[in-house]
C-alpha positions as a printed Julia matrix, in Angstrom:
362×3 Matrix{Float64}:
   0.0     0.0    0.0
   1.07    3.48  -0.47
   2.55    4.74   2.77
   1.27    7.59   4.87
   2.99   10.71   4.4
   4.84   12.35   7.6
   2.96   14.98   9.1
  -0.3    14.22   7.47
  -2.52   12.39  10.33
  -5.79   11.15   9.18
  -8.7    12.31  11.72
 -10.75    9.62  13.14
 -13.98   10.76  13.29
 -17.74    8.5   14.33
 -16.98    7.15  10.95
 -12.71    6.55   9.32
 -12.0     6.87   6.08
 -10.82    3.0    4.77
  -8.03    3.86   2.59
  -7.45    1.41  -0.4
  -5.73   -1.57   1.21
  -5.69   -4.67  -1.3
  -7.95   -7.28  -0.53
  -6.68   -8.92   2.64
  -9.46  -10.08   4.78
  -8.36  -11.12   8.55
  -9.96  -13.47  10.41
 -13.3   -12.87  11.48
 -12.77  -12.57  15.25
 -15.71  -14.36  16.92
 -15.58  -10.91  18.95
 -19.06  -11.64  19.93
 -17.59  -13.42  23.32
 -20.77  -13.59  24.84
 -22.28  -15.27  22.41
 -21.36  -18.89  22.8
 -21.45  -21.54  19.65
 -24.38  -23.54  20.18
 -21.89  -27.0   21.26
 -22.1   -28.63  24.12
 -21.51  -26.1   27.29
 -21.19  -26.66  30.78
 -22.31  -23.6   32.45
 -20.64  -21.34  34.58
 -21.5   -22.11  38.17
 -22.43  -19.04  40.85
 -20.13  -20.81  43.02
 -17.22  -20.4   41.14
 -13.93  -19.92  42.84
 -12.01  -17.09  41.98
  -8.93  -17.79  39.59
  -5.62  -17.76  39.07
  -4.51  -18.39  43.04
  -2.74  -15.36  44.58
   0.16  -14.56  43.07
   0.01  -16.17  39.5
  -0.92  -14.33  36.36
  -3.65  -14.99  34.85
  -1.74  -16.45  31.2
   0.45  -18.87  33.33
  -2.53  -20.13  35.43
  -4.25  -20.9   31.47
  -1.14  -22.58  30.36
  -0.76  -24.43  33.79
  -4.31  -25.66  33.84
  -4.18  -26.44  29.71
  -1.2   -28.53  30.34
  -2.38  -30.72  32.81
  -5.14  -31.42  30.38
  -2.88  -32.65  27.5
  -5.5   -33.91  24.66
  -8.49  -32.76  26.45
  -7.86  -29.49  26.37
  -8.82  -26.9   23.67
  -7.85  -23.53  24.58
  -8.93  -21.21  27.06
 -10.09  -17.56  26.98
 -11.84  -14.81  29.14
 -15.35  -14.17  28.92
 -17.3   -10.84  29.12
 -17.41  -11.61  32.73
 -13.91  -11.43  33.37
 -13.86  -15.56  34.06
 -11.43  -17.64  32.5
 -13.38  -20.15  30.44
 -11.32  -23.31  29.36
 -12.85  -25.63  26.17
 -12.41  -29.22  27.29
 -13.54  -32.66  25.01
 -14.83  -34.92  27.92
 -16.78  -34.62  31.53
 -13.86  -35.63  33.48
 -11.82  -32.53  32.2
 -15.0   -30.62  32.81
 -14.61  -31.61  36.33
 -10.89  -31.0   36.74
 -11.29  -27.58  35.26
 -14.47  -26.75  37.91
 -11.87  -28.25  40.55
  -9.36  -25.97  39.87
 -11.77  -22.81  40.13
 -11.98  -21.58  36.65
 -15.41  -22.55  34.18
 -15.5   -25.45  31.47
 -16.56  -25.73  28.85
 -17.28  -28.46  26.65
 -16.56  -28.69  22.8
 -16.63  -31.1   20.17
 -12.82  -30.78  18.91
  -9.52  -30.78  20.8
  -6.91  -28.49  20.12
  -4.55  -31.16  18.18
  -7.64  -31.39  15.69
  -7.67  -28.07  15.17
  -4.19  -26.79  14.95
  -3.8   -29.89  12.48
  -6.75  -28.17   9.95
  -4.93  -24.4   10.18
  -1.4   -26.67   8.85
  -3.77  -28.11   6.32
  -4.89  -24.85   5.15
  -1.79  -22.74   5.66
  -0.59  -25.37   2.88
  -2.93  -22.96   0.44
  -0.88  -19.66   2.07
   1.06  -17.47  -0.97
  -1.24  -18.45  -3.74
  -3.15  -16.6   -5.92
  -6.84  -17.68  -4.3
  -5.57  -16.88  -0.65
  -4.59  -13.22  -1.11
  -7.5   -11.58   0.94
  -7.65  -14.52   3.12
  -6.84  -14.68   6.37
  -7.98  -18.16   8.95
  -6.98  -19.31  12.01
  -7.86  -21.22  15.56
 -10.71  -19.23  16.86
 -11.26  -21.1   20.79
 -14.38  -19.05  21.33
 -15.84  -20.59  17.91
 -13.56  -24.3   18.42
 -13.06  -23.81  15.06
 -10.66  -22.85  12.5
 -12.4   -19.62  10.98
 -11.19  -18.22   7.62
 -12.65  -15.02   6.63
 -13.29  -14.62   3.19
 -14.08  -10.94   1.75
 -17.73  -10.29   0.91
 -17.1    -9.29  -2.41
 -14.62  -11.5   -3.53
 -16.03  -14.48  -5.97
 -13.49  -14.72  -8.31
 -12.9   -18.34  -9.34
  -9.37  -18.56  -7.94
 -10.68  -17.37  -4.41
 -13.81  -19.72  -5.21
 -11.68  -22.53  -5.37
  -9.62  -22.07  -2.34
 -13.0   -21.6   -0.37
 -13.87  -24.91  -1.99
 -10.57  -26.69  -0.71
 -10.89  -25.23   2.93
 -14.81  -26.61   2.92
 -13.03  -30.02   2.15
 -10.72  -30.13   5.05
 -13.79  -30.86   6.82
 -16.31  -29.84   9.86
 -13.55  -28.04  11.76
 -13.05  -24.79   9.5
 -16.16  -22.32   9.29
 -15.93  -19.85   5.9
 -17.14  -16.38   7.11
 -18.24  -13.74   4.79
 -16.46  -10.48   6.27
 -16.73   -6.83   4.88
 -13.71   -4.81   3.96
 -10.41   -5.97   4.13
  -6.71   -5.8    5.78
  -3.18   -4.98   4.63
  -0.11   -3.45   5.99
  -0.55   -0.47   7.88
   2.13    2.32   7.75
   1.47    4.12  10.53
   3.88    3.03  23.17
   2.26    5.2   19.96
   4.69    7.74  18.67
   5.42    8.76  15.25
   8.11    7.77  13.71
   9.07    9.16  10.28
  11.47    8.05   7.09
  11.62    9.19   3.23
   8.19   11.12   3.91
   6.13    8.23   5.54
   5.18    7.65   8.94
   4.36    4.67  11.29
   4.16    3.89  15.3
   6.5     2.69  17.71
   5.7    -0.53  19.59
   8.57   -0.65  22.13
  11.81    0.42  22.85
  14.44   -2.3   23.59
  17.36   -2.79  24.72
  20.78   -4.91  24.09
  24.46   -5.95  22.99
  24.74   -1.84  24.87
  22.33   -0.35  22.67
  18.53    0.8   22.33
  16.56    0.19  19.72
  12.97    1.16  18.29
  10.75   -1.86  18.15
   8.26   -1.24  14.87
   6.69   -3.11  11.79
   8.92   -4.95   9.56
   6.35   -3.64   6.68
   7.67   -0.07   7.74
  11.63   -0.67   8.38
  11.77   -2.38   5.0
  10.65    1.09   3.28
  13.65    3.2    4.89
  16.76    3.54   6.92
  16.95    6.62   8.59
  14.5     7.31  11.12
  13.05   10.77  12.65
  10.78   12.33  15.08
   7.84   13.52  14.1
   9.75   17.14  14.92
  12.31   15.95  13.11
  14.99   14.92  15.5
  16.87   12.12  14.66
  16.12    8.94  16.02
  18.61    6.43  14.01
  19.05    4.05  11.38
  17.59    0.9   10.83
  18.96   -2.43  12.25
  16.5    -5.55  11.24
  13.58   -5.98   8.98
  11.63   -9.08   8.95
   8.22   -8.93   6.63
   6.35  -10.79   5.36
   6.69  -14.19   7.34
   6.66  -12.24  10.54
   6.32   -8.16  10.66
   8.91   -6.52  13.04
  11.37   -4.33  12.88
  14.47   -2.53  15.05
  15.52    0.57  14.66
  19.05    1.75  16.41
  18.73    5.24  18.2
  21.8     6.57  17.46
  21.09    9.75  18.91
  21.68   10.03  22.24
  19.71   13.07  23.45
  16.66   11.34  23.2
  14.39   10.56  26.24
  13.8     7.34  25.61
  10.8     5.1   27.65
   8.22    2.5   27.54
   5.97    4.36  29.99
   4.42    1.92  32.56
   5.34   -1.18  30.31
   7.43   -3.69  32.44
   6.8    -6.99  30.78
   6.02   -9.27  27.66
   3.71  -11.38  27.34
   0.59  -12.74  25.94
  -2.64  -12.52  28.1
  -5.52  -15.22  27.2
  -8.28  -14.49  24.15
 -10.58  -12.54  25.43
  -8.49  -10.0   27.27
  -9.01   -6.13  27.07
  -6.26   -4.59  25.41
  -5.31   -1.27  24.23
  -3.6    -0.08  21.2
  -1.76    3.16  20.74
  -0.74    4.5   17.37
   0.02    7.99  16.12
  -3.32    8.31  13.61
  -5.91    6.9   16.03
  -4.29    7.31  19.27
  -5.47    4.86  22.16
  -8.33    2.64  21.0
  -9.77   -0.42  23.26
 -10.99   -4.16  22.26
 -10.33   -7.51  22.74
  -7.9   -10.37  22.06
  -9.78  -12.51  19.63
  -6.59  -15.48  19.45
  -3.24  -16.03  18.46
  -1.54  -17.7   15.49
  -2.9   -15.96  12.94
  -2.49  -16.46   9.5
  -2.92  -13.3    7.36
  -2.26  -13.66   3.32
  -0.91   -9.71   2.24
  -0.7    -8.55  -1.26
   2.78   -7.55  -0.11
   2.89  -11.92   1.01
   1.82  -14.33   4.14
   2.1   -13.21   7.78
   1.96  -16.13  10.54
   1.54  -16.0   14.3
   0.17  -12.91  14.22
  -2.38  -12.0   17.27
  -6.16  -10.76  15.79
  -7.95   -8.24  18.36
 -11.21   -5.83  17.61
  -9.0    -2.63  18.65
  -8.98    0.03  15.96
  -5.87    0.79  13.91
  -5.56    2.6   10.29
  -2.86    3.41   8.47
   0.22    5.59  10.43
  -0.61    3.19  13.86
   1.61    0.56  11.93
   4.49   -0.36  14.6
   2.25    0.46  17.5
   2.39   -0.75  20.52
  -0.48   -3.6   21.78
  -0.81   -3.34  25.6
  -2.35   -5.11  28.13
  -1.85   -3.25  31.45
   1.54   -3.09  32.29
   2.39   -6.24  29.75
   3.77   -5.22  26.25
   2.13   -7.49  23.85
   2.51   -6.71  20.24
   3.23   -4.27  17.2
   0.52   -3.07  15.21
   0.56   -4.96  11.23
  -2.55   -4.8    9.99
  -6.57   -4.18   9.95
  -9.78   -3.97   8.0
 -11.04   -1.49   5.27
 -13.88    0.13   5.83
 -13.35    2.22   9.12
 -13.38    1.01  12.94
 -17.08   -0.52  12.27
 -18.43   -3.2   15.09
 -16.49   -6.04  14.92
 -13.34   -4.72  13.81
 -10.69   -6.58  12.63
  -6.66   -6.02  13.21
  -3.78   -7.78  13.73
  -0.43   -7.51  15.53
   2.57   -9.14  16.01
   3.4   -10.59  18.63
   6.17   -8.55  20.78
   8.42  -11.26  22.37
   8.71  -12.94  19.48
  10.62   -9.85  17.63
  12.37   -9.08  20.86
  13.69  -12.48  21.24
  14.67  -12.93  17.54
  16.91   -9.79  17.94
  18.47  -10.52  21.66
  16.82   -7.37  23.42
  14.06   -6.9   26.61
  12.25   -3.7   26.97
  14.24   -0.66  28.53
């Protein structure tokens, strides 16, 4: 997509202006968390005990729980409620999940199933019929959704539909309006050759800092400014598409540099509220709709990426994801068509970047 030219900052009004991604649909979040698929479903009990115990986050007391369920298990997420909510496949896990305090639920396929029909279909990823595609694990659905856009009946997309359908009763095809791409875009501006995205994070390692961004914007420049035109530095490592993350070394040492009240990564359970700041849209709130997202570019295929309802549009690319005081991904991509109800973006995740570059947050 073109980028966004520094200094010009789009206003986000009731309704924003979609700007003319190429047709990359993400996955429709099932951001409708109340609204449970009609499976089998223990319900939550009045009684519940209050999880995680004292002292353990809520992510690790998931994983923890998850674990001990091996094969039974099939994800876990919060619910509109603020309870965590773990998918099980029989009674007896039902009964270990009520036993450790948090509320089961019980679903027709395990998470082995599923993660085995998103390899199926990532098999399709790069080809002509997937561009405008995106699909994924979706634990409030227990399905593997792929979103599909509205308009788009062309007979190579047609066919990949067609091919999904046949991996069998585990993916769902949704219909979704609009569609995603690469956005250029803790939410500062950041500036090169006249476009502008967001910064995520700022790092730290081998004795230097560096600006955490997209890889979709550190591939279109190497030296980096303020939006008041101070120098910031020069860029260190792109990595898009595949993944979408970028460093950029602050060579200038002048600048204040901070992460605010950021103090960890991680990645809090689906369902979470989260926040997003970028420097078109500012701070906008959602949801985590789930991880491992697969999102098919015109530029190419993103994996792992994390899909939330949070607003973004183009200059918020590179922004930072947040969760409280956990840092927990850099703004890639979103929907045409404005910040609608049931928005759809995507991030990447943040310790993933961090780790593949040998820094921790400042």
């Amino acid at each position: 997509m073109p980028p966004l030219p520094a200094g010009r900052r789009r206003k986000v009004a009731t309704v924003n202006r979609g700007v003319h991604l190429r047709r990359v649909v993400p996955l429709l979040g099932v951001a409708a968390v109340a609204v449970l698929p009609a499976f089998g479903t223990v319900p939550a009990t009045a009684g519940a005990k209050p999880v995680p115990p004292a002292g353990q986050a809520l992510g690790a007391f998931a994983d923890q729980l998850t674990g001990r369920l091996g094969a039974q298990a099939a994800g876990a997420y919060v619910d509109r409620d603020g309870l965590l909510v773990v998918n099980v496949t029989t009674p007896a896990a039902a009964r270990q999940v009520t036993a450790a305090g948090a509320t089961p639920r019980v679903v027709a396929y395990g998470i082995a199933r599923l993660d085995a029909a998103k390899s199926a279909l990532d098999r399709f990823a790069g080809g002509r019929g997937a561009v405008g595609l995106a699909w994924g694990v979706d634990v409030v659905a227990n399905a593997v959704v792929v979103s599909v856009p509205a308009s788009d009946h062309d007979a190579a997309t047609n066919a990949l539909v067609k091919r999904a359908r046949a991996v069998g009763g585990t993916v769902r095809i949704r219909r979704v309006h609009g569609a995603v791409r690469p956005m250029l875009g803790p939410g500062d501006a950041i500036t090169t050759g006249g476009s502008r995205c967001s910064v995520a994070a700022i790092g730290t390692g081998g004795g230097g800092d560096y600006v955490v961004t997209a890889g979709h914007c550190t591939r279109i420049g190497t030296t980096w400014s303020t939006s008041g035109g101070e120098q910031i530095g020069t860029t260190q490592a792109s990595s898009f598409p595949g993944n979408d993350y970028g460093t950029i070394r602050v060579t200038n040492g002048s600048l204040q540099l901070s992460n605010d009240n950021l103090t960890e990564v991680g990645r809090p359970p689906a369902g979470s509220q989260v926040i997003k700041k970028g420097s078109t849209t500012g701070t906008t709130s959602g949801q985590i709709v789930g991880y491992d997202r697969t999102v098919n570019y015109q530029e190419g295929t993103v994996t792992g990426l994390i899909e939330t309802t949070v607003c973004t549009q183009p200059g918020d690319s590179g922004g930072s994801l947040q969760s409280g005081s956990t840092a927990v991904g850099i703004t890639s991509g979103g929907r045409t068509g404005g910040c609608t109800a049931n928005y759809q973006s995507y991030f990447q995740p943040l310790d993933e970047a961090l780790q593949s570059q040998g820094l921790t947050l400042k």
